[in-house]
C-alpha positions as CSV (number, residue, x, y, z in Angstrom):
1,X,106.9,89.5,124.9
2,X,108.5,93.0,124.5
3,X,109.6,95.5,127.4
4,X,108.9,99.0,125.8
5,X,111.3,100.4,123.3
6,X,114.6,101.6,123.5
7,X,116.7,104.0,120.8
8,X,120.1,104.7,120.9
9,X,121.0,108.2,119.2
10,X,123.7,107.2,116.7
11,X,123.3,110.7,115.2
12,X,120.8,113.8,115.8
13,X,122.6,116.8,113.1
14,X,122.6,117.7,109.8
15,X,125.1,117.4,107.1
16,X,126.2,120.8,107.8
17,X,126.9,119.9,111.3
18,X,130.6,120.8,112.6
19,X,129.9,117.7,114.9
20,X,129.2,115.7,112.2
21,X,127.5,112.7,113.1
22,X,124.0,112.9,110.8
23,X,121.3,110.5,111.6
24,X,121.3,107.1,112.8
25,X,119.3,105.3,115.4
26,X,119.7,101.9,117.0
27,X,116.0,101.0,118.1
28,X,116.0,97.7,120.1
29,X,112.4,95.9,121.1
30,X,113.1,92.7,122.8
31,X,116.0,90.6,120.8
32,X,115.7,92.4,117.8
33,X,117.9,95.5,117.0
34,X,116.9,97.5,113.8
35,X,119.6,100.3,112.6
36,X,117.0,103.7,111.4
37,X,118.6,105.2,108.5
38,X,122.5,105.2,108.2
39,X,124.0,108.5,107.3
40,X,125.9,108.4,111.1
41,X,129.5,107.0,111.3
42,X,129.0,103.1,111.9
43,X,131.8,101.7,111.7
44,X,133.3,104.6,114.5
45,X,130.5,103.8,116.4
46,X,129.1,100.7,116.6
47,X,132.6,99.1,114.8
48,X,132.8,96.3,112.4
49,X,132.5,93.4,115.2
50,X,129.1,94.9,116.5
51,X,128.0,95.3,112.5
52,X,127.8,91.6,112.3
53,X,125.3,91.0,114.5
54,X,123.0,94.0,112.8
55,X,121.8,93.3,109.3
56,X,118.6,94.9,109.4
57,X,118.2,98.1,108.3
58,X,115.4,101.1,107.8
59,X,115.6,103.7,105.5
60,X,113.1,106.8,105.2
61,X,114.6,108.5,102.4
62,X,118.0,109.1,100.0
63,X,119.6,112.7,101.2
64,X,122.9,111.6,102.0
65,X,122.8,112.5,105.7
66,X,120.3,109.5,106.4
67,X,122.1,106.8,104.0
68,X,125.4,107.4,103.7
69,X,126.9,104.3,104.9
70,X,124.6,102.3,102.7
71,X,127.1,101.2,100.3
72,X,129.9,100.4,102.7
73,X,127.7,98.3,104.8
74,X,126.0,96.3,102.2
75,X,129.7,95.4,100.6
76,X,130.7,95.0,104.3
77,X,128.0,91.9,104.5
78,X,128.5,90.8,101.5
79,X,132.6,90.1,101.6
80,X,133.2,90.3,105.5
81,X,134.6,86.2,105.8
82,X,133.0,85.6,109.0
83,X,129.0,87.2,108.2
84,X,126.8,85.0,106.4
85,X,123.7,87.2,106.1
86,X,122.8,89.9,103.7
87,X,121.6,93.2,104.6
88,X,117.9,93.3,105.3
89,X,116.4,96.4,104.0
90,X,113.0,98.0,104.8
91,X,111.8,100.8,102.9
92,X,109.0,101.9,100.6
93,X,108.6,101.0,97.2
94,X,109.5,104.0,95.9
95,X,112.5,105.1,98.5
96,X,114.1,101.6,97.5
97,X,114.1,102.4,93.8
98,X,115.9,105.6,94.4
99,X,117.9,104.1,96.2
100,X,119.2,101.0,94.3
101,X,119.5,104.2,91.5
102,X,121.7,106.2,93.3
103,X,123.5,103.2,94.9
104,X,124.6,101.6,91.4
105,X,128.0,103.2,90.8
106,X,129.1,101.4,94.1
107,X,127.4,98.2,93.3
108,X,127.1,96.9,89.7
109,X,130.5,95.6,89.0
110,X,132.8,93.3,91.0
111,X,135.8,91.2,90.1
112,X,135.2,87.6,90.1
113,X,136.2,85.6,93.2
114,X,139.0,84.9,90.8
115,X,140.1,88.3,90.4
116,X,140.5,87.6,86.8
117,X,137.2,89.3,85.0
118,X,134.8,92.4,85.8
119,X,131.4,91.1,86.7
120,X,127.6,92.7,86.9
121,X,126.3,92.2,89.8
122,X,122.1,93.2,91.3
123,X,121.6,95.0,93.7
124,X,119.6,91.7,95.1
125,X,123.2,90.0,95.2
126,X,124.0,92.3,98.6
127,X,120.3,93.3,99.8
128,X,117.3,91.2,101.1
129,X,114.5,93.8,100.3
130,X,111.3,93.8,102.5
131,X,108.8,97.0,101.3
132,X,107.0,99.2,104.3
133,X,104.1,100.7,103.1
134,X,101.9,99.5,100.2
135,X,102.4,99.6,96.3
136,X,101.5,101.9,93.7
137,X,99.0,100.5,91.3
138,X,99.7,103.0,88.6
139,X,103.9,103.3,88.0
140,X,106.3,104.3,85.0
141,X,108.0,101.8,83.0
142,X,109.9,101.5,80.0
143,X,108.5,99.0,77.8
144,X,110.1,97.2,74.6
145,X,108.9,99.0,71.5
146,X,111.0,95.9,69.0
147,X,114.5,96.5,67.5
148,X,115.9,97.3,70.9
149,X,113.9,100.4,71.5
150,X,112.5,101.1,74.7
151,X,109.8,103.8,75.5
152,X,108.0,104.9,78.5
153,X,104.6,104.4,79.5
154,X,102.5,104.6,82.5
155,X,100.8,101.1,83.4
156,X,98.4,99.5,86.5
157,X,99.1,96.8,88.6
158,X,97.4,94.5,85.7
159,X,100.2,95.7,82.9
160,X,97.9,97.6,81.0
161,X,99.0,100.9,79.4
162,X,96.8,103.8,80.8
163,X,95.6,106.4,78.4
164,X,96.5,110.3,78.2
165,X,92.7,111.1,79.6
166,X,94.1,109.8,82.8
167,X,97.6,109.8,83.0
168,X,100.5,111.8,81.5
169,X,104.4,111.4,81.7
170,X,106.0,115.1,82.0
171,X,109.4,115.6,81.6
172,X,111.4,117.3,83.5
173,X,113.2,119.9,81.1
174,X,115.5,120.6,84.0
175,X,116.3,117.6,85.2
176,X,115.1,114.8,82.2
177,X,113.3,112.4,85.4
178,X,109.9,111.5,84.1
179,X,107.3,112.3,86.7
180,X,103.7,110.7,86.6
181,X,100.6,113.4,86.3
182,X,97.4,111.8,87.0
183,X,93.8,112.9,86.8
184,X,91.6,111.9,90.0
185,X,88.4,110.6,89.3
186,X,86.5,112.3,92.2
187,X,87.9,115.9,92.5
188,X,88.8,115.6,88.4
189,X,91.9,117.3,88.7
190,X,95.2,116.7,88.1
191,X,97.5,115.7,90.6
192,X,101.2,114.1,91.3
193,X,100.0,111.2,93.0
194,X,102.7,110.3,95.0
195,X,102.5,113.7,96.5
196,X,98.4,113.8,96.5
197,X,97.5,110.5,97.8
198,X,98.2,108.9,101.2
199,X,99.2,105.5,101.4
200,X,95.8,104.9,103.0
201,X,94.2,105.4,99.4
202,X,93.1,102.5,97.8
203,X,92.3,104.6,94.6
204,X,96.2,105.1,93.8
205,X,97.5,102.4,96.3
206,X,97.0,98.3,96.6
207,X,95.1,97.3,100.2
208,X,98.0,95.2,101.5
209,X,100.1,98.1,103.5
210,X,102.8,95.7,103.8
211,X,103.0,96.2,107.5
212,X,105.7,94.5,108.8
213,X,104.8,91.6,111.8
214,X,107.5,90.6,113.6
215,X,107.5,87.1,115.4
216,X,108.2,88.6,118.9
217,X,104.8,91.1,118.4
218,X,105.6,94.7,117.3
219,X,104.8,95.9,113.6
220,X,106.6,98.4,111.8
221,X,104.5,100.4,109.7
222,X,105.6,103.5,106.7
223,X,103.8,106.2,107.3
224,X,103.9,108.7,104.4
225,X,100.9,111.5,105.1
226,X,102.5,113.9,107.7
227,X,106.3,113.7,105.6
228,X,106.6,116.7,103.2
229,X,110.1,116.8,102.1
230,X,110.4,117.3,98.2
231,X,111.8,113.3,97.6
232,X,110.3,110.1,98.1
233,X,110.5,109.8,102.3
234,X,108.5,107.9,104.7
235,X,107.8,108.0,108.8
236,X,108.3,104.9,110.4
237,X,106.1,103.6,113.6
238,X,107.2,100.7,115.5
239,X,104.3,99.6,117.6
240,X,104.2,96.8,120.5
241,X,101.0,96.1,122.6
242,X,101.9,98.5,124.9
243,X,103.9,101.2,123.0
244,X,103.7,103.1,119.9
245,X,107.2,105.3,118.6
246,X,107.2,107.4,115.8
247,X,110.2,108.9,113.7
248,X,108.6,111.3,111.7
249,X,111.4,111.4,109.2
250,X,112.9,115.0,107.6
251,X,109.4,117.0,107.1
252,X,107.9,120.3,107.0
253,X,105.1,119.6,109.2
254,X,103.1,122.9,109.8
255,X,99.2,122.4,110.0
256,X,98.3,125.9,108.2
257,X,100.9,124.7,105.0
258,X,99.0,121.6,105.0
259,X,95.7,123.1,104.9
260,X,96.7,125.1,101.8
261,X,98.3,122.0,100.5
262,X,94.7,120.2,100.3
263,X,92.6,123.8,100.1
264,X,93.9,125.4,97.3
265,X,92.8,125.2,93.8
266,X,95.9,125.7,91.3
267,X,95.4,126.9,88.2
268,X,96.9,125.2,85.1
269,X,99.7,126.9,83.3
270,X,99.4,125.4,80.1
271,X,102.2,125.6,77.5
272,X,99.7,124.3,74.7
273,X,96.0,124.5,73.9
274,X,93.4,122.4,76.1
275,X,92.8,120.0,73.3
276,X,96.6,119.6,72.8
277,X,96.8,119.0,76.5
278,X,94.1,116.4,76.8
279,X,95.4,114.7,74.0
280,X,99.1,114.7,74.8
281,X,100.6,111.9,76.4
282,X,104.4,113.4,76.9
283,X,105.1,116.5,77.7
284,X,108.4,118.2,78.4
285,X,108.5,121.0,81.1
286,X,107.5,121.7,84.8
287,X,105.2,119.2,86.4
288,X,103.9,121.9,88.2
289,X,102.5,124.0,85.4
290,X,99.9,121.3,85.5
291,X,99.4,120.2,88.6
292,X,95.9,121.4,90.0
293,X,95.9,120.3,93.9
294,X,99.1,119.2,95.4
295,X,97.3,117.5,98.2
296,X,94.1,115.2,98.8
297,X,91.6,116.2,101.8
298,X,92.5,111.9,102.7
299,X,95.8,113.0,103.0
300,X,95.7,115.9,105.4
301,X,93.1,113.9,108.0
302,X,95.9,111.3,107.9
303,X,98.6,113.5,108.2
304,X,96.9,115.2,111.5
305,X,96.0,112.0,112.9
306,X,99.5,110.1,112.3
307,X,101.1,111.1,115.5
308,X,97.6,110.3,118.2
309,X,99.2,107.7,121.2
310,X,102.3,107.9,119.6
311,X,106.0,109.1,121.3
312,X,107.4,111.1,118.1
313,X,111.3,111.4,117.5
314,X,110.4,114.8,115.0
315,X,113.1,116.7,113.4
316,X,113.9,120.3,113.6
317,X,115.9,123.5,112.3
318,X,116.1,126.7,113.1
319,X,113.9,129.9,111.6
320,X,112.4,129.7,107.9
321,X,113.7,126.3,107.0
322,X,112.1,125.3,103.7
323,X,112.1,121.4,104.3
324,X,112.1,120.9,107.9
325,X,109.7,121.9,110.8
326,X,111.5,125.3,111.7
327,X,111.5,125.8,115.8
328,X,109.7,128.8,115.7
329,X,106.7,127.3,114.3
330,X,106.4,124.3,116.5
331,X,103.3,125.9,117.9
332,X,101.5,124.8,114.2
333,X,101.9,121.4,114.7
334,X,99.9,118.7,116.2
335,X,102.7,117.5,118.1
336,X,102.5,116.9,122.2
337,X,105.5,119.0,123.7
338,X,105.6,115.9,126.8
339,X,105.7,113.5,123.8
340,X,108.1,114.3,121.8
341,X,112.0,114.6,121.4
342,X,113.4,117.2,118.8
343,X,116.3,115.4,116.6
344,X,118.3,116.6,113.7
345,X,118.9,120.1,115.1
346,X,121.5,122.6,114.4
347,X,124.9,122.9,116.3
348,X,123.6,125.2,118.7
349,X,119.8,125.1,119.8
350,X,118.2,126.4,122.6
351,X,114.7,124.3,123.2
352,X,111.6,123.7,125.8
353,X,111.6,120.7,124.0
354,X,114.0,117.4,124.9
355,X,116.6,117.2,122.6
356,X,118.6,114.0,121.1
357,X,122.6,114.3,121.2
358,X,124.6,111.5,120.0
359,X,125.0,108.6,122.3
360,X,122.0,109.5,124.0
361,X,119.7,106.5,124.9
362,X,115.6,106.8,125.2
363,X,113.2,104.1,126.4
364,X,110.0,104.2,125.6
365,X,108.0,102.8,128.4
366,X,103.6,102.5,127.6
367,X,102.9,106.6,127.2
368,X,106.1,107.6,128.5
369,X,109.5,108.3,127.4
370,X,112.7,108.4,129.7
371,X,116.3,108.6,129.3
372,X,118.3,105.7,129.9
373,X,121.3,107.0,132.7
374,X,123.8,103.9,134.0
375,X,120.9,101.6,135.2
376,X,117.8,104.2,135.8
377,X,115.3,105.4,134.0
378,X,114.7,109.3,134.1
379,X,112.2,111.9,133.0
380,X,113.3,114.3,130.7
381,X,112.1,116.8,133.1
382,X,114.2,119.8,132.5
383,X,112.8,123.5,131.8
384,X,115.6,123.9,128.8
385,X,117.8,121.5,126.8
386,X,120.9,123.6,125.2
387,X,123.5,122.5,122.7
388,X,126.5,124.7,122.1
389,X,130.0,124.0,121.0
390,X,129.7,119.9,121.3
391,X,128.2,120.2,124.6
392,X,124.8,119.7,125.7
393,X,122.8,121.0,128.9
394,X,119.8,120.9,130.9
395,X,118.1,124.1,132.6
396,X,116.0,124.5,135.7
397,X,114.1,127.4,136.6
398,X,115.4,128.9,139.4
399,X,115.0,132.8,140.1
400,X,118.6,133.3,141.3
401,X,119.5,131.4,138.3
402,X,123.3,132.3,136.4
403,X,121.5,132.4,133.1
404,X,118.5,134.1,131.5
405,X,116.4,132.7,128.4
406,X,115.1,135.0,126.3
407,X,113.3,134.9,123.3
408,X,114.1,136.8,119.8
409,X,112.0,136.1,116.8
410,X,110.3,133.3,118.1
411,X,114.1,131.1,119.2
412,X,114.9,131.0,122.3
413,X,118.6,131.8,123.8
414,X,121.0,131.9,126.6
415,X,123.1,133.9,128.3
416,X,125.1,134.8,131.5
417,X,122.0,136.5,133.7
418,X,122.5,140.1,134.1
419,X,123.7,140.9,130.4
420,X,121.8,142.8,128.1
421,X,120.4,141.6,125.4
422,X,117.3,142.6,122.9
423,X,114.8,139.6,123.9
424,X,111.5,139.1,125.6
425,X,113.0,137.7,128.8
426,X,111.5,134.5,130.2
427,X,113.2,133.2,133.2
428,X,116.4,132.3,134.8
429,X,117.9,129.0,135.0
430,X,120.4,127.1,136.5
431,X,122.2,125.2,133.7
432,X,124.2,121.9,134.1
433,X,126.6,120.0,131.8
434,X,125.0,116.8,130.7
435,X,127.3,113.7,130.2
436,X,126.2,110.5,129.5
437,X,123.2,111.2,131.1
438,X,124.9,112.5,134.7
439,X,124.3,116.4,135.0
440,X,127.4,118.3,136.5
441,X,127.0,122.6,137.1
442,X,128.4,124.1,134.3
443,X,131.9,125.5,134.5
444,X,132.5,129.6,134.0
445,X,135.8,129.0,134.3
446,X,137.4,128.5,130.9
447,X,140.8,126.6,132.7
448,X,138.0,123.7,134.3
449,X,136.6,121.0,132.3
450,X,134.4,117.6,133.0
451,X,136.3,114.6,132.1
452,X,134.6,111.3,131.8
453,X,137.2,108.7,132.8
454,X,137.5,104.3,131.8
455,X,136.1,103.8,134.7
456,X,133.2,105.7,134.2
457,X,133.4,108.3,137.0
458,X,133.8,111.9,135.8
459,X,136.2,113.7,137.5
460,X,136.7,118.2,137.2
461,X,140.1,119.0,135.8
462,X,141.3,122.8,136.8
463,X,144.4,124.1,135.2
464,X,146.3,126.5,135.6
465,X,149.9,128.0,135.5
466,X,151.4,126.0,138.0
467,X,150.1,122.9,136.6
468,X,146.3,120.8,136.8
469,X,143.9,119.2,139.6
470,X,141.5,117.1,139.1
471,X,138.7,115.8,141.7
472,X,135.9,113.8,141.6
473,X,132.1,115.1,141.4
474,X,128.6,114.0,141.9
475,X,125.8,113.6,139.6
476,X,123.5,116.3,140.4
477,X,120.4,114.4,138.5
478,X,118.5,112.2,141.3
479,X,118.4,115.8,143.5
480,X,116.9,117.8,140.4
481,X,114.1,114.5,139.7
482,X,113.1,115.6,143.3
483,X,112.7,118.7,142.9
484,X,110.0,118.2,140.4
485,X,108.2,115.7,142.4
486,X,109.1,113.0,140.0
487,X,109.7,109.5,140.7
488,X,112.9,109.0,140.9
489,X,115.2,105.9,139.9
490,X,112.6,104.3,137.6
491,X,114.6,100.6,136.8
492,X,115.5,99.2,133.4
């Protein structure tokens, strides 16, 4: 029996992030801890004595900002003297492939326990692997052509070569990676079927979705419609009987793309005649000279229906990002504003939206999420979430308020109320400094700062010439709950 689900932010930026922490999540449902993708700082964080008690481990895709750590704690397992345990790894097929690709360098030679001779080593010899999502029944694979010649060929589940009238290996002439182009049966088109197909097809993909069951009653489940980042990635929902949570991975998720993505008709750019076309089984060049529909009408009903019931931990940038959802256009997705909680956002973000920050910890509670703050439960009931400089805030409407949102260009922004500035203006706002959870009035004074002290009180330091004072302060939070209505000092 599980009591709703609770996620520690580990990390919530970017690789470009001055704060630097990327993304990681600790998600705990009942005994069971499960580390979402690795790219924060775990060792700093969680340190090598906590480590040993966490061997299971989810990754959505390979950009180093979600895997980083991969290596180091996979070779941490393997020689730590007191951990007996491998690393148990969830991920898709095709996201564990890239991964044990890109992770070989690190991995496929040791020294003996001897010290005395340089040894292969699998990838097997560190990980356990467990696959999310189901398997493709069509795949690349090199096969033995005598005299130690290999060459590639495109083969079902059953082994049996496929023919070029329905599938074709193009090669990349920028990058040499082979990429499978496949003719669909029903539109009779050519398509990328990892991109065209979701894993609900059972045209492309085998029935078993490999869901995973856990003995104390949630499943984790891949989820690959709604996730349209360029390389192999993958959502991840963790459900119990009571809850559903979904991390929507790095995506692009805007409904009017995706309509085009399944709408549009492409037309081939052929670089040879028809019949050379039809008959050619390699071809070197862009995949996308001959791609026809980039994605299936199955795959955009799944992609709008992934996130129904669900609270959804989405990412988000700024303006005119190319592979994530860009703030601005939050209003074209399907996603539930009182749902949802924005990660991987830039340094400095102004949002209606909750925002993760490092350190931050969420529990999802039936329909409901809350942030976890000393022992309470609260609503993330502010009007604006800020972050700026390191520091993260909560806004409340208040028509006296020191500050003023405005909006330019469809991002919302701050400042000091009764400055100019070029936006539509919203409302005011009185803004408070959030720490670990506890909201405090944030200081104009640049000699004042908020300190968070060992024993957990936070105490207002004011400097000045003559030397520094520090006092004590309350937690404004419980007073703002009220003002909302809200029920207040909801119990872990």
């Amino acid at each position: 029996m599980t009591d709703g689900i609770t996620v520690r932010i580990l990390g919530d930026s970017g690789p470009f992030s001055k704060v630097g922490k990327s993304i990681g999540y600790l998600v705990t449902i009942g005994r069971s801890n499960f580390m979402l993708d690795c790219g924060a700082a775990l060792f700093q964080q969680i340190g090598g004595q906590g480590l040993k008690y966490l061997n299971k481990l989810i990754i959505t895709h390979c950009h180093d900002d979600h895997k980083r750590w991969f290596t180091d704690l996979v070779i941490f397992h393997r020689y730590a003297p007191d951990i007996t345990e491998k690393v148990h790894l969830f991920a898709s097929e095709e996201v564990t492939g890239e991964l044990c690709r890109m992770s070989e360098p690190a991995l496929d030679r040791t020294l003996s326990n001897d010290c005395k001779t340089i040894i292969d080593i699998p990838c097997n010899a560190y990980v356990n692997y467990q696959t999310l999502g189901p398997l493709a029944k069509y795949k690349i694979v090199a096969k033995t052509q005598g005299k130690g010649r290999f060459q590639l060929c495109v083969v079902d589940s059953g082994g049996n070569v496929i023919g070029p009238e329905r599938a074709k290996i193009v090669i990349s002439s920028k990058t040499n990676r082979p990429r499978l182009l496949f003719r669909d049966p029903e539109y009779k088109e050519w398509v990328e079927p990892e991109s065209f197909y979701p894993f609900s097809s059972s045209l492309f993909y085998e029935e078993d979705k490999n869901v995973y069951s856990d003995p104390e009653g949630f499943y984790i489940e891949a989820v690959k419609s709604p996730v349209w980042h360029g390389l192999p990635n993958i959502g991840i929902k963790f459900r119990t009987a009571s809850e559903t949570l979904f991390f929507s991975s790095d995506t692009v998720h805007d409904t009017a793309l995706w309509k085009e993505l399944y709408s549009d008709k492409r037309t081939q750019s052929l670089k040879m005649s028809r019949k050379d076309f039809e008959a050619a089984y390699f071809i070197q060049g862009d995949i996308n000279d001959y791609i026809e529909r980039t994605w299936s009408k199955e795959r955009y009903r799944d992609a709008v229906e992934a996130f129904k019931d669900a609270i959804v931990i989405h990412d988000v940038s700024v303006r005119d990002s190319v592979v994530h959802t860009s703030y601005n256009k939050l209003g074209n997705t399907v996603l539930d504003k009182g749902k949802t909680i924005l990660t991987h956002s830039p340094d400095t973000l102004t949002s209606e939206w909750a925002l993760c920050y490092p350190d931050k910890r969420f529990k999802v509670v039936r329909d409901r999420f809350f942030e976890i703050a000393g022992e309470n439960l609260y609503p993330m009931n502010a009007d604006i979430y800020h972050k700026e400089e390191g520091r993260y805030y909560a806004g409340y409407r208040n028509e006296n308020g020191n500050y003023t949102v405005y909006k330019t260009g469809g991002m919302l922004h701050i400042a000091p109320a009764g400055t100019g500035n070029s936006g539509e203006i919203l409302f005011n706002i009185d803004l408070y400094e959030d720490i670990s959870g506890r909201y405090f009035p944030k200081l104009e004074d640049k000699g004042s700062v908020y300190i968070k002290r060992e024993d957990g009180q936070v105490e207002l330091v004011r400097t000045t010439a003559k030397g520094s004072r520090g006092e004590i302060v309350s937690d404004c939070r419980d007073s703002l709950v009220e003002k909302e209505a809200e029920q207040t000092n909801y119990k872990l």
